[in-house]
C-alpha positions, 0 to 999 in steps of 0.5 A: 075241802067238802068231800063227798063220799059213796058208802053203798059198799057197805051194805054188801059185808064183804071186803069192799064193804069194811075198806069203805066203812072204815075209810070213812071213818078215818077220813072223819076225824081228818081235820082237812076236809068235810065229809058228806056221804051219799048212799043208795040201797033198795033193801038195806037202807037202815044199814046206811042211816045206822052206819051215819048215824053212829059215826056222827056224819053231818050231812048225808043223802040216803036213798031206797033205789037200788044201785043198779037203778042209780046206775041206769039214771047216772048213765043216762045222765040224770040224778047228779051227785050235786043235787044231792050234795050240793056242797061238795067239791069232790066225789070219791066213787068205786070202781063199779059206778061212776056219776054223770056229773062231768065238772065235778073232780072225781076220786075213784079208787080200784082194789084189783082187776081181776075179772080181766085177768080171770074173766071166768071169775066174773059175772058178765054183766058186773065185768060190763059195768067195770068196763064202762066204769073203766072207761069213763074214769080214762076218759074223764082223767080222773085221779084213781087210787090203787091199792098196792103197786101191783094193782096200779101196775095192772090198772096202767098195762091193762086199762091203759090209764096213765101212769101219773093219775094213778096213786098208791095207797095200801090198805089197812086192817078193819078195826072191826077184825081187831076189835072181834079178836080183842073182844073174844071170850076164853070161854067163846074162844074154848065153845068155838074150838071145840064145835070147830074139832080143832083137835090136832095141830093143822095149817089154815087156808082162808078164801074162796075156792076158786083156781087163782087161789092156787089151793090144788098145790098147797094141797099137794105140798102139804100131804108129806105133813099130814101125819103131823098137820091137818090142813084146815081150809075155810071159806066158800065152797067156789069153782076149783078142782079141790071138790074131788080131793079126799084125804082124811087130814083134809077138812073143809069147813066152808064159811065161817063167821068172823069169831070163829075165822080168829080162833082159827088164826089164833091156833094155826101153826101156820097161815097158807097164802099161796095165791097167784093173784091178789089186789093187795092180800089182806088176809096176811095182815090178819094172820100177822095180828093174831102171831101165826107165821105166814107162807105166801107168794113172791109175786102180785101184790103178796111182797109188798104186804108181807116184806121179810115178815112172812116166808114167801115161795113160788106159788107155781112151784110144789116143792117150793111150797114144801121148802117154805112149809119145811122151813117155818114148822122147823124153826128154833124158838129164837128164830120164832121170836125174831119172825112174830117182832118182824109181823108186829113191825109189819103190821104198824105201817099199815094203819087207817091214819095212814089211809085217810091222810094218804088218800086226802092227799090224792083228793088235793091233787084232783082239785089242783088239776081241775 
């Protein structure tokens, strides 16, 4: 199979951007198909050549157009995707951009809908663009990848796409994340937890905050622990109620770099994942590679990462959230050991192998139904 593959995500270094990095990466070394990448950036076009470059990636077509430009020129049904890779049987896209080329089998995959479930989330011209995306994806039958069951669920009752074009393929840890935490220093490890004065035990919170993250409640659950805990929250500032909380165990430290976010795991008693919504929640993930228990929620998409690896609670209930926090910060030793071999088994059924041969699978199942 000649596959052809969008990697513009990969100039933007958000989630989206490592998912694509290392989806391509796995799908490289998968024997069954032939990679060819297509890309376009306006001001970070050396990303893309270096990403190819290192990777070893035959054949590619690169371009210095900005993707909302692409975007116009695909919509008015100019600059095919075949006549930059002429070879391809196949076109995997994202959920923001679909080509015009309307013979060509067409993989799309989406990672969540939350700019319908929380539209105050989303700029309005993105949530346009999703929405023709969406559109077009429906009308064209196209085979879309979700990745976990509830997205797929969302994608089925929120956009109306059968159920039969959708396939589940979870996501996995990027191995830049692994290779970060492996590569850490003692003494980067030791600079790090002393220009971030971690100082005193504390539970971690880790995303932006924004309501959907359910921050406001951990906050309240946690207050009988802060004699003992901080509570530490990084990642961006956004738009919640949580700026007018003061409390002197409360600290926000805003962004923090990729180093400093594994120190950080690594030192946690525990990670705090009470989210209302999640597309898949790869954060627990990363909380289970360094050993840190995790608390997070029984809906969305947080059971189907965490299984019986992590204490899952009812993330609109603050005595439920306390119960949780209660539970984990008094286990035994015993009960200590028995929860970090849960997360390590965990963490093993999600690997990029796993990715690339579930996802070639659906790429089977496009071209069959052509």
């Amino acid at each position: 199979m000649n596959i052809g593959l969008d990697i513009t995500p990969i100039i933007y270094g958000r989630g989206v951007s490592r998912y694509t990095a290392n989806l391509a990466k796995s799908l490289i070394e998968h024997k069954s198909i032939n990679l060819s990448v297509l890309g376009y950036s306006w001001r970070s076009k050396e990303k893309l050549e270096k990403f190819v470059k290192d990777n070893h990636i035959p054949y590619s077509s690169l371009h210095s157009t900005p993707p909302f430009l692409m975007g116009m020129l695909w919509k008015l049904g100019k600059q095919s995707v075949k006549s930059h890779l002429p070879k391809i049987d196949l076109f995997h896209s994202w959920d923001w951009l679909q080509p015009p080329d309307k013979n060509l089998p067409l993989v799309s995959t989406i990672h969540d809908v939350a700019m319908i479930k929380y539209p105050e989330t989303a700029h309005p011209k993105i949530l346009a663009a999703h929405q023709r995306s969406w559109k077009i994806l429906k009308e064209r039958q196209s085979q879309i990848i979700a990745v976990s069951r509830t997205t797929k669920n969302d994608i089925v009752n929120l956009l109306g796409i059968p159920s039969y074009l959708v396939h589940v393929v979870h996501e996995a840890l990027p191995e830049e994340f692994k290779e970060t935490s492996q590569q850490l220093t003692e003494d980067e490890a030791k600079y790090i937890k002393e220009k971030l004065e971690l100082t005193k035990p504390y539970l971690l919170f880790v995303g932006t905050r924004e309501p959907r993250k359910n921050l406001t409640r951990l906050i309240e659950a946690w207050q009988p622990f802060a004699k003992d805990y901080q509570l530490i929250v990084a990642g961006e500032k956004g738009w919640d109620k949580t700026e007018g909380i003061h409390h002197p165990e409360l600290r926000f430290l805003g962004h923090v770099e990729d180093k400093e976010l594994a120190v950080l795991y690594g030192e946690a008693e525990v990670f705090c994942y009470p989210s209302l919504y999640e597309g898949f929640g790869l954060p627990i993930l990363e909380s289970f590679f360094h050993g840190t228990p995790v608390l997070t929620s029984n809906i969305s998409s947080m059971p189907e990462v965490a299984g019986n690896a992590a204490e899952l609670i009812d993330p609109e209930d603050v005595n439920d959230i306390r119960k949780g926090l209660e539970i984990i910060l008094n286990e035994s030793l015993d009960e200590q050991k028995k929860r970090l071999q849960r997360m390590i088994i965990r963490l093993q059924m999600f690997s990029w192998e796993r990715v690339a041969e579930e996802t070639v699978q659906v790429y089977k199942k496009a071209l069959q139904s052509k």
